[in-house]
One Martini backbone bead per residue (centre of mass of N, CA, C, O) as a GRO file, in nm:
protein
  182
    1UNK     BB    1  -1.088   0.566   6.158
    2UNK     BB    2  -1.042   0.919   6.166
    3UNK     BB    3  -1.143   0.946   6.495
    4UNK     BB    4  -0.989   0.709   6.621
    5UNK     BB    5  -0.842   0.782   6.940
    6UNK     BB    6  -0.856   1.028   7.071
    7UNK     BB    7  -0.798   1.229   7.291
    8UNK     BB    8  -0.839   1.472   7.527
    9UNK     BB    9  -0.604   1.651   7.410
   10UNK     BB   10  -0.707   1.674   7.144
   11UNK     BB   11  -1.017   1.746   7.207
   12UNK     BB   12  -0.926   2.023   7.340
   13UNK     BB   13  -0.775   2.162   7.085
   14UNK     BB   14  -0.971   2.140   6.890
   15UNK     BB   15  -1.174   2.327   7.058
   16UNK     BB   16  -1.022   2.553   7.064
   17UNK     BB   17  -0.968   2.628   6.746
   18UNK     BB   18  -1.303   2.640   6.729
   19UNK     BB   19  -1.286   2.890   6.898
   20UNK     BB   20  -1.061   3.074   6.739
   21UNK     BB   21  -1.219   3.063   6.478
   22UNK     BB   22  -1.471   3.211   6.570
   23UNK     BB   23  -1.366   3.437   6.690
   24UNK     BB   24  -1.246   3.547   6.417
   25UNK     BB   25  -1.547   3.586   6.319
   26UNK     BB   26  -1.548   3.903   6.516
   27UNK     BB   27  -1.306   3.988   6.292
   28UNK     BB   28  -1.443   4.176   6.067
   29UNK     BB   29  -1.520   4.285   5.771
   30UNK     BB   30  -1.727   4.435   5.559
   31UNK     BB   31  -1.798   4.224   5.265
   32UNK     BB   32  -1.973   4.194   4.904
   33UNK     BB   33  -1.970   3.887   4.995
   34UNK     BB   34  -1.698   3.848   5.129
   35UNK     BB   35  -1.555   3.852   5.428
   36UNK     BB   36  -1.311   3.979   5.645
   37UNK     BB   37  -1.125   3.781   5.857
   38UNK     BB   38  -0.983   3.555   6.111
   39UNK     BB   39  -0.970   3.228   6.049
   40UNK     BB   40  -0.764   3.130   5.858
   41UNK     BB   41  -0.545   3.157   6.089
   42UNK     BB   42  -0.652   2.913   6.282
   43UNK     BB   43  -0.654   2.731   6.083
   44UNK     BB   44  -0.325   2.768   5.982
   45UNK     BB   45  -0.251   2.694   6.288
   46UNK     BB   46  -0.358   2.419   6.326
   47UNK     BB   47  -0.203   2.268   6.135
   48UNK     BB   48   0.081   2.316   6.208
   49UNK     BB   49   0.043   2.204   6.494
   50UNK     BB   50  -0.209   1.918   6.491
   51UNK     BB   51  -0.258   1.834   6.234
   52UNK     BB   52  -0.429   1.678   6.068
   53UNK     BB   53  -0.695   1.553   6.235
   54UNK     BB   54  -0.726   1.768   6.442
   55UNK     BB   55  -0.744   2.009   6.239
   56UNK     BB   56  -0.980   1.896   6.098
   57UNK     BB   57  -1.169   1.894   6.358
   58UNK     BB   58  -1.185   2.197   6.443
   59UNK     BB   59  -1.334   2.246   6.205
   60UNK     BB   60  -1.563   2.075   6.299
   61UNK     BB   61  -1.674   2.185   6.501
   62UNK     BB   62  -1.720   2.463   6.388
   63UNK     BB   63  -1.937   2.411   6.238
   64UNK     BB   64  -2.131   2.246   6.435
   65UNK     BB   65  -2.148   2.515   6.601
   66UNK     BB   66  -2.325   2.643   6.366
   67UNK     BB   67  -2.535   2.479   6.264
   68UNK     BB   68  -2.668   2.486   6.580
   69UNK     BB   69  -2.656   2.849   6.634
   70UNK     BB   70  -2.391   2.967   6.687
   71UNK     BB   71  -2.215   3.254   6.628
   72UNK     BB   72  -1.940   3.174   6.429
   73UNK     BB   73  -1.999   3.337   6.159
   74UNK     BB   74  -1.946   3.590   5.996
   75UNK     BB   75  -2.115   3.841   6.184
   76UNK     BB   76  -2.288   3.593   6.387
   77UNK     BB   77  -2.339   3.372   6.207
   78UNK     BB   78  -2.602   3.100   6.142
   79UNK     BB   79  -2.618   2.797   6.032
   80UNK     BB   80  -2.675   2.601   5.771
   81UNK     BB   81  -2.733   2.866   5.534
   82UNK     BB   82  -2.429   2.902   5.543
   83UNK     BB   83  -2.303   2.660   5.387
   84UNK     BB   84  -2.525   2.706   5.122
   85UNK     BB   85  -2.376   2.983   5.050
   86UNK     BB   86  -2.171   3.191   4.944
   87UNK     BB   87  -1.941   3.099   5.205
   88UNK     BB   88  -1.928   2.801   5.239
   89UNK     BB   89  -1.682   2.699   5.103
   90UNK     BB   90  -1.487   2.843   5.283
   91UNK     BB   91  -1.631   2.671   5.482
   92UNK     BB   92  -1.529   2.391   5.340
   93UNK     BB   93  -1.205   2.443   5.322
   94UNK     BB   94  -1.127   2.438   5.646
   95UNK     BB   95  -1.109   2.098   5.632
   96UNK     BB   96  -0.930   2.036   5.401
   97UNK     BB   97  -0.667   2.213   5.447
   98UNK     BB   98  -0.638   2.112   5.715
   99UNK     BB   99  -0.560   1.865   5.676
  100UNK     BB  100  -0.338   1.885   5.423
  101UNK     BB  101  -0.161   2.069   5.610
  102UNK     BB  102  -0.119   1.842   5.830
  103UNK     BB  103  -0.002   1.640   5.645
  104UNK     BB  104   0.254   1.810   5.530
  105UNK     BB  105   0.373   1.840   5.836
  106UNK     BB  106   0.409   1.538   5.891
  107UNK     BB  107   0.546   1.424   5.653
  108UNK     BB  108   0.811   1.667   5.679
  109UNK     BB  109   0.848   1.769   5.914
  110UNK     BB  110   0.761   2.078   6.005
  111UNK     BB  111   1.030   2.368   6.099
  112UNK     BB  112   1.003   2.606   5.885
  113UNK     BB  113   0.914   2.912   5.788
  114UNK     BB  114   0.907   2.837   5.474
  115UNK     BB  115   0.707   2.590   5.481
  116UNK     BB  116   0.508   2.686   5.609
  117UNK     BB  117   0.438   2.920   5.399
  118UNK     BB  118   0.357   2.669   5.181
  119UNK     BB  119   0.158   2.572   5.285
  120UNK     BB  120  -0.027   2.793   5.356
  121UNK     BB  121  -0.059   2.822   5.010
  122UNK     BB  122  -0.192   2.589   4.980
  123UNK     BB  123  -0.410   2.618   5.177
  124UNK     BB  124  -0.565   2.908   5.013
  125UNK     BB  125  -0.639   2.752   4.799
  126UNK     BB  126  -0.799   2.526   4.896
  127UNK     BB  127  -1.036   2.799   4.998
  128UNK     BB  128  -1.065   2.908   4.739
  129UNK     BB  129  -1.161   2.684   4.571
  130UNK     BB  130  -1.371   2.643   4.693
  131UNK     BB  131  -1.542   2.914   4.735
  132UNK     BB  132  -1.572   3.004   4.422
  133UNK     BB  133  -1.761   2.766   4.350
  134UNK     BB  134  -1.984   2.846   4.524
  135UNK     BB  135  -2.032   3.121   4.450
  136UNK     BB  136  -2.047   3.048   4.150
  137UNK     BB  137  -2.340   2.865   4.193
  138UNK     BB  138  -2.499   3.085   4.390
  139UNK     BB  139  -2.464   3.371   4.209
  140UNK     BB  140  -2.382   3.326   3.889
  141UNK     BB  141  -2.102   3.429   3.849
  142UNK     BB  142  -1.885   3.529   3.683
  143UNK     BB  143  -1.535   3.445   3.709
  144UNK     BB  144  -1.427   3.740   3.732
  145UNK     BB  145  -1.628   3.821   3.969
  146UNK     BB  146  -1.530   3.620   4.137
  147UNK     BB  147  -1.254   3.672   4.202
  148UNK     BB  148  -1.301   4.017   4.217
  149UNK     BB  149  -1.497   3.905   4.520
  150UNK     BB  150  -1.375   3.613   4.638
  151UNK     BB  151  -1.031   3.652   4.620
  152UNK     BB  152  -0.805   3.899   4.540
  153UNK     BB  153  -0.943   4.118   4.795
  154UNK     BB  154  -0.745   3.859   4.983
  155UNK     BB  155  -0.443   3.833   4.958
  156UNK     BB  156  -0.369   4.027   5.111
  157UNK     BB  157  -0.406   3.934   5.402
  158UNK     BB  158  -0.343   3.622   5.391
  159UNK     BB  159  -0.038   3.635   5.361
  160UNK     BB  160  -0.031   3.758   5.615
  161UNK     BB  161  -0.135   3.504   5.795
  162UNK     BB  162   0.055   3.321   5.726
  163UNK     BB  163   0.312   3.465   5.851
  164UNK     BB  164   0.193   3.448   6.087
  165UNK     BB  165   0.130   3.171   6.151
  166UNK     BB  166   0.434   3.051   6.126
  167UNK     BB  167   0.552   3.187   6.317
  168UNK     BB  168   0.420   3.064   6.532
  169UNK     BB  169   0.465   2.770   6.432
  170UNK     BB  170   0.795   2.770   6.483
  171UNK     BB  171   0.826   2.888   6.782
  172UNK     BB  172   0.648   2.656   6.906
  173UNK     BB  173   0.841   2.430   6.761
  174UNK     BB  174   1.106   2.512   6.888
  175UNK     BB  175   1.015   2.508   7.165
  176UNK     BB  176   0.938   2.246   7.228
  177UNK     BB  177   1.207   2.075   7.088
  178UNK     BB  178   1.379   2.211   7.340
  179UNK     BB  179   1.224   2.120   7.569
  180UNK     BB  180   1.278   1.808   7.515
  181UNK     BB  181   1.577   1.831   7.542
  182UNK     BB  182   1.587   1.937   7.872
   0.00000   0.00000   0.00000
């Protein structure tokens, strides 16, 4: 199973990042169908931290703390029926993410700012790709109206968001391997 056997220690972190990335959706932008958060940054720093099981687990604590009402969703929304609009594909797309980038910092072992910022663009895409196809069939905007409403005018937002997640997880990771050494 995927996540037998995870530690108190592991269950704390992913609680932690599950708490840091709905706090992250109460600094919003109002933007129609889709708001510009702080959320991203914290799956991309789950991952780049905690690897892809601890790093998916953060975020599934995150959805199921909406889902049961928690308003831990963009401007403080909450239930199922968030997951199923027009937003729901982007946070279903933060545990696909969370995992793939999770494990791309596993597999590669993973310690330098410019590794980290390329697993974080593919972080984003796989979050955009998730995100335009729900919108895509919620909304039935044609592909050109999804990219233009939710996907484009979050690229530089996102790009900030990485080169700050990398950063932090790299000083992070440099800081631990040196406390380690010493």
């Amino acid at each position: 199973m995927l996540f037998q056997h995870v530690s108190l220690k592991h269950m704390i972190l992913a609680s932690l990042f599950a708490a840091l990335t709905g706090l992250g959706a109460f600094l919003v932008i109002p933007v129609y169908p889709v708001p510009f958060t702080l959320q991203t940054l914290f799956t991309y720093l789950s991952a780049m931290l905690l690897g892809s099981r601890i790093s998916a687990l953060s975020q599934i604590i995150y959805l199921f703390l909406g889902i049961v009402g928690l308003p831990v969703f963009a401007a403080g929304k909450a239930g199922p029926g968030v997951l199923l609009g027009p937003t729901g594909g982007y946070l279903w797309g933060f545990v696909i993410s969370a995992y793939v980038m999770g494990f791309l910092v596993e597999k590669k072992n993973i310690k330098k700012l410019v590794s980290f910022i390329l697993t974080g663009i593919i972080g984003l895409f796989i979050i955009n790709l998730s995100g335009a196809i729900q919108l895509y069939i919620v909304t039935q905007l044609n592909v050109k109206a999804v990219l233009l409403t939710g996907v484009i005018p979050f690229m530089v937002g996102d790009l900030v968001k990485i080169f700050a997640a990398s950063f932090i997880a790299n000083k992070l990771k440099f800081t631990l391997t040196l406390n380690r050494m010493l």
